[in-house]
N, C-alpha and C positions, 0 to 999 in steps of 0.2 A: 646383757650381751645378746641375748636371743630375739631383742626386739631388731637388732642391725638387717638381718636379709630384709625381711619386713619394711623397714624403713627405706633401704634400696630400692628395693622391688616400685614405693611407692614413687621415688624421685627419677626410676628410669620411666615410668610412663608418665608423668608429671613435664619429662624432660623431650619424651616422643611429639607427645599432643601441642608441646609448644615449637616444635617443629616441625609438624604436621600444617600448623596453624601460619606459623613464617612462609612455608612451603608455597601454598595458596593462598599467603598475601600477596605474592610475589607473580605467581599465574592471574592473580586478578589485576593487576597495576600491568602486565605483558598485556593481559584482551582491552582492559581500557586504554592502554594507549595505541591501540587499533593494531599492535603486532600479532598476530593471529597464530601465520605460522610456529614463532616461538613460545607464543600459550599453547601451541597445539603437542610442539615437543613435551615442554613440562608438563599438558595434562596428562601426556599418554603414561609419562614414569607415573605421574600421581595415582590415576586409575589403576594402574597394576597393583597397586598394594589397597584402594581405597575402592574399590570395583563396584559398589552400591550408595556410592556418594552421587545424591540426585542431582545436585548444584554444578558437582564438576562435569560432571555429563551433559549437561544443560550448558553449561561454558564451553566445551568441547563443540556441541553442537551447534551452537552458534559462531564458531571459527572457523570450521568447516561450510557453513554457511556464506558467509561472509567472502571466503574462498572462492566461492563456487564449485564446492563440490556437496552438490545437494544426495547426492547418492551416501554415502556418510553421514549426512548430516541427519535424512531419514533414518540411518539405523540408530542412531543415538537419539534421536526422537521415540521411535520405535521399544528401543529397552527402557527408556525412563517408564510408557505407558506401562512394560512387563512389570514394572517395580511397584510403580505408583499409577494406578488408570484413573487418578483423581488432580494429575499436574496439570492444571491448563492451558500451562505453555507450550508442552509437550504439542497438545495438540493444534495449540496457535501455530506449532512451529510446522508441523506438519499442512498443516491448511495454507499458510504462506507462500511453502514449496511446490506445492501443487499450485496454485493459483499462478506464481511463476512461469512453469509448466504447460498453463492453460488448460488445463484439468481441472475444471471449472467445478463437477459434479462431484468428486472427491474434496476437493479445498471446503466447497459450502459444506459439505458432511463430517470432516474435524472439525469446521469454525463453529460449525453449530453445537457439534461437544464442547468445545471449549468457551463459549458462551453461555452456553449450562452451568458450567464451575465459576466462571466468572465475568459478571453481567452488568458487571461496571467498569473492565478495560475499555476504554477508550480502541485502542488498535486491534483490538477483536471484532468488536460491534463494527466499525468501522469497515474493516474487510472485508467482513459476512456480509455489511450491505453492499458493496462491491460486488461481488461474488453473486449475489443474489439479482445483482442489478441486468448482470451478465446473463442469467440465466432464466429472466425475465418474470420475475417471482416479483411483481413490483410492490403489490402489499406489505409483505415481508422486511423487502428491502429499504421500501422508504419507514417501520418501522424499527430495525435496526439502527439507519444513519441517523434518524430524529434521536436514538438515547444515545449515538456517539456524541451530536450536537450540542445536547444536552448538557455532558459532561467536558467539554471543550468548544464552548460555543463562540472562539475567534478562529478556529481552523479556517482556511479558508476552502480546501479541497472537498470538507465534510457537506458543506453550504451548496458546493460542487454538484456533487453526485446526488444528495438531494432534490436538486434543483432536476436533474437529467431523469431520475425518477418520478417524481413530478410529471415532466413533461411527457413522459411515456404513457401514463395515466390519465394526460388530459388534463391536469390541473392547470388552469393559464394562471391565476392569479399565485397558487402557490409557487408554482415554477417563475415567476417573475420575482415574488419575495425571498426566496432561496439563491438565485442569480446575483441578484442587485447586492444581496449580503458577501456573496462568494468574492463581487468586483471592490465591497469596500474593503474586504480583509484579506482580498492578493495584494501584496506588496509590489509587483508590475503593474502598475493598473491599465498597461496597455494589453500586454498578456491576458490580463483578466478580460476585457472586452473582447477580443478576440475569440478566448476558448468560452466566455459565454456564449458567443453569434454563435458559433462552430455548434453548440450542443441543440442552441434552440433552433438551426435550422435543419439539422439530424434530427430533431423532435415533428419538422415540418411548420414550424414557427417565423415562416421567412421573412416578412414585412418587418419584423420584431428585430432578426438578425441581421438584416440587413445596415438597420442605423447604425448597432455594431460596429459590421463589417468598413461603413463608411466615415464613423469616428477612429477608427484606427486608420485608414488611409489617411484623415486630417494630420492625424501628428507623422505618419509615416508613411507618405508617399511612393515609399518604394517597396512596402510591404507586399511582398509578389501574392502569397497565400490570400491575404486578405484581398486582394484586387482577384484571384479566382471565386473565393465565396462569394463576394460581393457579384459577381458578375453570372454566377451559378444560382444566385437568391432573385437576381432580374429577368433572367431566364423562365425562373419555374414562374413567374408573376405575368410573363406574357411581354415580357418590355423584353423587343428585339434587341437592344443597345445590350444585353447580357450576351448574345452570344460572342457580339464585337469584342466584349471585355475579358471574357472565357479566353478566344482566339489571343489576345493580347498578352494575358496570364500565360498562356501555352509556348508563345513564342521566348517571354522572358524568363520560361525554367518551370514552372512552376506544375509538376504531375500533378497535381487534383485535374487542373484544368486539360490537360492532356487527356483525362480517361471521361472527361463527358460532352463526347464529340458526341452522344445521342440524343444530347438532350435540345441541340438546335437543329438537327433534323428534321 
């Protein structure tokens, strides 16, 4: 008879922990099925009794995220690192937020913690070389995106940025093999022509972006943007006929072309 409390004692926490466990089945199936607010209800009962649970913090924080309430979602970013300054995410998530922000110089200085913990997420490295690209740290940068590439090497946006670091650095030939990749593995391949021209001629690349720019008029005719770069790329080259087509781009809507009336002066 004396073994009874004992045996109780063991079946009410036996009986908690599978409750505890239901609890935040149930908060993980709300956040994956992208209701947020209502994960955000449940986590908060959750965390009142479970207040150093790193995971639900971490779900919290990324609900609030997701919200757009990045001020929240920093603090809960913020206490995982009090708890744990070795959670990667934590600081992924903080570098994200900033980077959102455009708080460039903060975002690269969590991404760069959290790529110290973890140096094979793909959306770290990633971002950091983002971040870096912004900040024009182009060595850096194009070393980061080369181990995202690495580890994802159909992305097409990685191939992207790559390519645009490159081209910042003067590489023609790498910046052409980084592009050409970016346009096989966008799924628009019109899209992809385009925001190729757009970066190589931001690189100063015009002759290059311009084909681009005129193989995208071929299937698309009425592409107003493209019919501005196109005529913005003829321009810097010396061929009059770019500011006609600038003027042209202007009249049919198109703001790029609107804001480079000095460059046919």
């Amino acid at each position: 008879m004396k073994r009874i409390p004992h045996i109780l004692t063991i079946s009410i926490v036996i009986l908690l922990l599978s409750s505890c466990s239901n609890d935040f089945q149930k908060i993980e199936a709300l956040y994956n099925s992208q209701n947020y607010e209502a994960a955000l209800e449940e986590l908060n009962s959750y965390l009142f009794f479970h207040v150093t649970d790193l995971k639900a913090i971490h779900m919290r924080a990324r609900s609030y995220e997701e919200l757009g309430d990045f001020s929240s979602a920093k603090k809960d970013y913020e206490k995982i690192i009090a708890l744990d300054d070795e959670y990667a995410q934590a600081y992924a998530g903080l570098g994200k937020l900033y980077f959102e922000e455009e708080d460039y110089d903060k975002s690269e200085s969590y991404l760069l913690r959290a790529a110290s913990l973890e140096p094979k997420d793909f959306d770290i490295l990633y971002l950091l070389g983002r971040v870096q690209l912004i900040n024009e740290k182009y060595t850096s940068a194009e070393l980061f995106l080369t181990k995202a590439r690495e580890i994802n090497p159909t992305n097409a946006k990685v191939h992207f940025y790559e390519g645009m670091v490159r081209a910042m650095k003067g590489d023609v030939l790498g910046c052409a093999v980084s592009f050409n990749k970016y346009v096989q593995f966008e799924p628009d391949q019109l899209v992809g022509r385009y925001n190729r021209g757009f970066a190589l001629m931001r690189a100063g690349y015009v002759s290059f972006a311009l084909e681009d720019f005129e193989a995208v008029l071929k299937a698309n005719p009425n592409h107003v943007e493209a019919l501005a770069k196109k005529g913005y790329c003829l321009a810097r080259m010396g061929n009059p006929e770019g500011c006609n087509i600038l003027q042209e781009a202007a009249i049919k809507g198109s703001e790029y072309a609107q804001n480079q009336k000095e460059i046919c002066i």
